[in-house]
C-alpha positions as CSV (number, residue, x, y, z in Angstrom):
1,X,7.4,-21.7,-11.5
2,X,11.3,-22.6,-11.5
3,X,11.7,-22.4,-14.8
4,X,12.4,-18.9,-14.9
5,X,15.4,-19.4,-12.5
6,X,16.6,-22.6,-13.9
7,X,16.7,-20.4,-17.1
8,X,18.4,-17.6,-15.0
9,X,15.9,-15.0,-16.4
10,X,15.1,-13.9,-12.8
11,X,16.0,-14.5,-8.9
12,X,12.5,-14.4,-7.5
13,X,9.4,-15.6,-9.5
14,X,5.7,-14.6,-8.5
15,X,2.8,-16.4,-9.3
16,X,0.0,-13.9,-9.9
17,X,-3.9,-14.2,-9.7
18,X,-4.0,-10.6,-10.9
19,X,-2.2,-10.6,-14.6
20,X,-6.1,-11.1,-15.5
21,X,-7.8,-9.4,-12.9
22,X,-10.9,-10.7,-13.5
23,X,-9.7,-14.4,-13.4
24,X,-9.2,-13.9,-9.6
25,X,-12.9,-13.3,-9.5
26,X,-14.0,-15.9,-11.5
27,X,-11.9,-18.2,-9.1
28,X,-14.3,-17.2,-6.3
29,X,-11.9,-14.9,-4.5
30,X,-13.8,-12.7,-2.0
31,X,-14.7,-9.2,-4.0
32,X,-13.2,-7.3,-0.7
33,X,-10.2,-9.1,-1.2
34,X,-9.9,-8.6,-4.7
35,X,-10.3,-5.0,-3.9
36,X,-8.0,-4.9,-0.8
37,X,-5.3,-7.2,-3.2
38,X,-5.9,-4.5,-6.0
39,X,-5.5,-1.1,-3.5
40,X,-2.0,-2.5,-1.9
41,X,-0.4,-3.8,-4.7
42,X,-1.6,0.0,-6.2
43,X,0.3,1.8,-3.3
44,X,3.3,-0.4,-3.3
45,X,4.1,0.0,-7.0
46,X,4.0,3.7,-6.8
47,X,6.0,4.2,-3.5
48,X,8.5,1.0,-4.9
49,X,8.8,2.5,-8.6
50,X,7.6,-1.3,-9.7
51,X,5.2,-2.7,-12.1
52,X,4.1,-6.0,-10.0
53,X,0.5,-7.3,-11.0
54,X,0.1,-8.8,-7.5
55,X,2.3,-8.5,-4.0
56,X,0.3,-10.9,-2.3
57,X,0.5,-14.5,-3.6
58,X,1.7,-17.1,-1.4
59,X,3.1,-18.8,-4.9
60,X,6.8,-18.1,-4.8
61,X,10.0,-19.3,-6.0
62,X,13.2,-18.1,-5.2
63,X,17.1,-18.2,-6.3
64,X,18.3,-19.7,-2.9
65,X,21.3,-17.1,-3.3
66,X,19.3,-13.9,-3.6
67,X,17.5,-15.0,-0.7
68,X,21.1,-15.6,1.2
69,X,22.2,-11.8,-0.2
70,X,18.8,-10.8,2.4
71,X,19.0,-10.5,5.9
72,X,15.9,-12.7,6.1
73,X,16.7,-12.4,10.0
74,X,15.7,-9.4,10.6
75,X,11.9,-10.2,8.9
76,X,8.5,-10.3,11.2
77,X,7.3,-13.4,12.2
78,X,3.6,-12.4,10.6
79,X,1.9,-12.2,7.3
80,X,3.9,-9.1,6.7
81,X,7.4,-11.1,6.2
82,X,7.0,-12.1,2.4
83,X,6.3,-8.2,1.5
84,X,10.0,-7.6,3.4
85,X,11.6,-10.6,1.2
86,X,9.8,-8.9,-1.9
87,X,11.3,-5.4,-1.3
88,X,14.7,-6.3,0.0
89,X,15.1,-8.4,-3.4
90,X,14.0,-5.6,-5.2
91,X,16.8,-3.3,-3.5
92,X,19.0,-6.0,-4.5
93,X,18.7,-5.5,-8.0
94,X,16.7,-8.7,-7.7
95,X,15.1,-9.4,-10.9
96,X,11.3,-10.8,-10.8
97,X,8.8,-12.4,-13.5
98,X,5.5,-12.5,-13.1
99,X,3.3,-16.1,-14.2
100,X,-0.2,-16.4,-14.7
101,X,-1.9,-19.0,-11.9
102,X,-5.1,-20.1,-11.7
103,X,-7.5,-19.0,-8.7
104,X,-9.1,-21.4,-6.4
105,X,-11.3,-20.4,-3.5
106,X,-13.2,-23.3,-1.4
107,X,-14.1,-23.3,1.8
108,X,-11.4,-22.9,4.0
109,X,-11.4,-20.1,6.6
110,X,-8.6,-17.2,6.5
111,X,-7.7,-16.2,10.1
112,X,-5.3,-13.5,9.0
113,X,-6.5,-9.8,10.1
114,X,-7.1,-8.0,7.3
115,X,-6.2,-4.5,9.0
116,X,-3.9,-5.5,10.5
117,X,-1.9,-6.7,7.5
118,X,-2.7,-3.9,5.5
119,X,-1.6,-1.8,7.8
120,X,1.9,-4.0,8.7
121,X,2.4,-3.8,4.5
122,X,1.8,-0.1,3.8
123,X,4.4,0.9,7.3
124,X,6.5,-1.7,6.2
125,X,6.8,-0.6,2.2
126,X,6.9,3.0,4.1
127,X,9.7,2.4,6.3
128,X,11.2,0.4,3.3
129,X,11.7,3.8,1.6
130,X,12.7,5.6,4.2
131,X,15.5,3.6,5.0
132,X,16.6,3.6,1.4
133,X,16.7,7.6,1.8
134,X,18.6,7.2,4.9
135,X,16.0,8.7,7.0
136,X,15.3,6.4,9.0
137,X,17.4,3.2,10.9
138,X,15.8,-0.2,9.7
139,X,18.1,-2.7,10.2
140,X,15.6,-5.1,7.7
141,X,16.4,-2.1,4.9
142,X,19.4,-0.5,5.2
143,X,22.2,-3.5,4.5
144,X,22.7,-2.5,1.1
């Protein structure tokens, strides 16, 4: 995964279960999940102008510099914090490749609120673009 910024090619590197959507599935991820991955990633592509296979991996590397050009700060203290890093790179100019991972589903219970974190992703990517239009005050958006 660091290969891309060792290279320099890129200052934040994403590994995706979606690049072959149906992988995710055959890893035994939950089909509502899949769905609910699918649907947000949908939404925050068009209202980001971005092409990302997948917002919500927890497999990320990042250029500790472009993460020190973010006022990281600012972020939530739930789920919803590694969609802020995401779009505050991206405002940077931050540029992001995509790997293929492997999906692996056991046993292991989620506790995070589904809703609720759709909900905190879609205001958050929302508010995101509002602050880039200067319309709204968002101290996590509008350092640029």
């Amino acid at each position: 995964m660091v290969e891309p910024i060792n290279r320099n090619n890129a200052e934040l590197v994403l590994g995706s279960r979606m690049l072959h959507k149906k992988n995710a599935l055959q890893g035994n991820m939950p089909f509502y999940k899949w769905v609910g991955n699918q649907v947000l990633t949908f939404f925050q592509n068009k209202l980001l102008d971005t092409n990302l296979s997948e917002f919500h991996t927890g497999y990320r590397a990042y250029k500790i510099a472009a993460l020190k050009s973010i006022p990281l700060s600012k972020n939530s203290n739930y789920f919803d914090f590694d969609t802020e890093i995401i779009i505050q790179l991206l405002d940077t100019k931050a540029r992001v490749e995509e790997i293929s991972i492997p999906t692996f589903y056991g046993d292991e219970i989620s506790y995070v609120n589904g809703i609720k974190y759709a909900w905190l992703i879609m205001k958050t990517t929302v508010k995101s673009r509002l602050a880039k239009k200067q319309w709204l005050q968002d101290d996590r958006f509008t350092y640029l």
